[in-house]
C-alpha positions as CSV (number, residue, x, y, z in Angstrom):
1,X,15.3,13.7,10.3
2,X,16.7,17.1,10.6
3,X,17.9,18.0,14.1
4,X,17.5,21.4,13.8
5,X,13.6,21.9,15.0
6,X,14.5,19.5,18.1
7,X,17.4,21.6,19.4
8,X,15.0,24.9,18.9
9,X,12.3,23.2,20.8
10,X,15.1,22.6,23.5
11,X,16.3,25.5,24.2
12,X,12.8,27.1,24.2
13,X,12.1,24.8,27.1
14,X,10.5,22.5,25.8
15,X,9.5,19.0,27.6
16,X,11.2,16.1,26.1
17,X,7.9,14.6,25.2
18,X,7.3,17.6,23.1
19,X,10.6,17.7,21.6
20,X,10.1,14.0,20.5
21,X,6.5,14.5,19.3
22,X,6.4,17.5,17.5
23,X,9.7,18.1,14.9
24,X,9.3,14.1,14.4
25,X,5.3,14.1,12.9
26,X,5.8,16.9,9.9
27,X,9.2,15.4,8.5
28,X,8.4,11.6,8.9
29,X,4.8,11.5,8.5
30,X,5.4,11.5,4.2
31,X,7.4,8.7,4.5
32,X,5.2,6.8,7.1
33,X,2.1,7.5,4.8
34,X,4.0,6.5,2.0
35,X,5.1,3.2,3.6
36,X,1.5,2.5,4.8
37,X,0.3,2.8,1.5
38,X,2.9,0.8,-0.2
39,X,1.9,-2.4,2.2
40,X,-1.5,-1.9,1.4
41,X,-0.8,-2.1,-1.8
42,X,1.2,-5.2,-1.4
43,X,-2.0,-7.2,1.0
44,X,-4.0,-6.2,-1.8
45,X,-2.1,-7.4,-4.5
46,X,-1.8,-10.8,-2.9
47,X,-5.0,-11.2,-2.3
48,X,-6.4,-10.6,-5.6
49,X,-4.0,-13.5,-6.4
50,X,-4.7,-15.7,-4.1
51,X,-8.2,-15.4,-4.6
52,X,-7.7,-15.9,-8.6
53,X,-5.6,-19.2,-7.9
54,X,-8.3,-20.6,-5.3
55,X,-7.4,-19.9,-1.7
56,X,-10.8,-18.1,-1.2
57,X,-14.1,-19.4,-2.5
58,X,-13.9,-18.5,-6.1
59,X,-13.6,-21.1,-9.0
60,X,-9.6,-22.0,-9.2
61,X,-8.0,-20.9,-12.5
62,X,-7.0,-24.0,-12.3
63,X,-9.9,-25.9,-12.3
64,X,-11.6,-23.9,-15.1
65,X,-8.4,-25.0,-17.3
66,X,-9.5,-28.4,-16.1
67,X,-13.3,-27.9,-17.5
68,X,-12.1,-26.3,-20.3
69,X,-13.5,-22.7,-19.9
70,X,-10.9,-20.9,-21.1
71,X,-12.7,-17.8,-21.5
72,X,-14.0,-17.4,-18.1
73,X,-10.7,-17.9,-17.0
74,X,-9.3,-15.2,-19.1
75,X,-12.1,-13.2,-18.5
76,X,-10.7,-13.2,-14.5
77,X,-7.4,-13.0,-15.3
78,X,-7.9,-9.7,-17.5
79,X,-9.7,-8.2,-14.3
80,X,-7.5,-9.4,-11.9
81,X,-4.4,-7.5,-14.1
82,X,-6.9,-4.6,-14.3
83,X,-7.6,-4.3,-10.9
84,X,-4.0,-4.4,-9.7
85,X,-2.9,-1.8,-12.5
86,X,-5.9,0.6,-10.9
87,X,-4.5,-0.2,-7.3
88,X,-0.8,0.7,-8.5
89,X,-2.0,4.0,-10.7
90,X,-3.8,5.4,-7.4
91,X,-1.4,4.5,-5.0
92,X,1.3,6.1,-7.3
93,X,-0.4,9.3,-7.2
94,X,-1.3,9.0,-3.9
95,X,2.5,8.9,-2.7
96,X,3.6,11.8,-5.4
97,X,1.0,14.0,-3.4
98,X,2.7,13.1,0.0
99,X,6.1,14.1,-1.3
């Protein structure tokens, strides 16, 4: 963070409170937002897993290789990989716009 807006606020006379609150929001808040997006994307993406391999109450991948239904089980793996490039494409352009 940049000291310079924090010494300016000082010698203006400003209230430590408002020197901490006010040069810190504009210069960290990218970075924050950015960092709050990136562990949303990380919850989401392991849930989607989890819920493809049978910690939720879906069908297990495993258990439809078990009954032999191939297709529905590539059917929600081809989703699953969709919905986590979609996630990752958004979020990417999400955190470009907050730079």
């Amino acid at each position: 963070m940049d000291s310079g807006p924090a010494e300016a606020l000082l010698a203006a006379g400003a209230t430590r409170v408002q020197v901490s609150a006010m040069p810190c929001c504009p210069s960290c808040s990218p970075r924050l937002g950015s960092l709050a997006l990136y562990r949303l994307e990380q919850n989401v993406r392991s849930s989607l897993v989890l819920g493809f391999v049978g910690a939720g109450a879906s069908l297990p991948a495993a258990q439809r290789h078990e009954e032999f239904q191939y297709r529905r089980g590539e059917h929600a793996a081809l989703v699953l990989f969709a919905l986590i490039t979609v996630f990752e494409l958004g979020s990417a352009r999400v955190r470009a716009a907050l730079r």
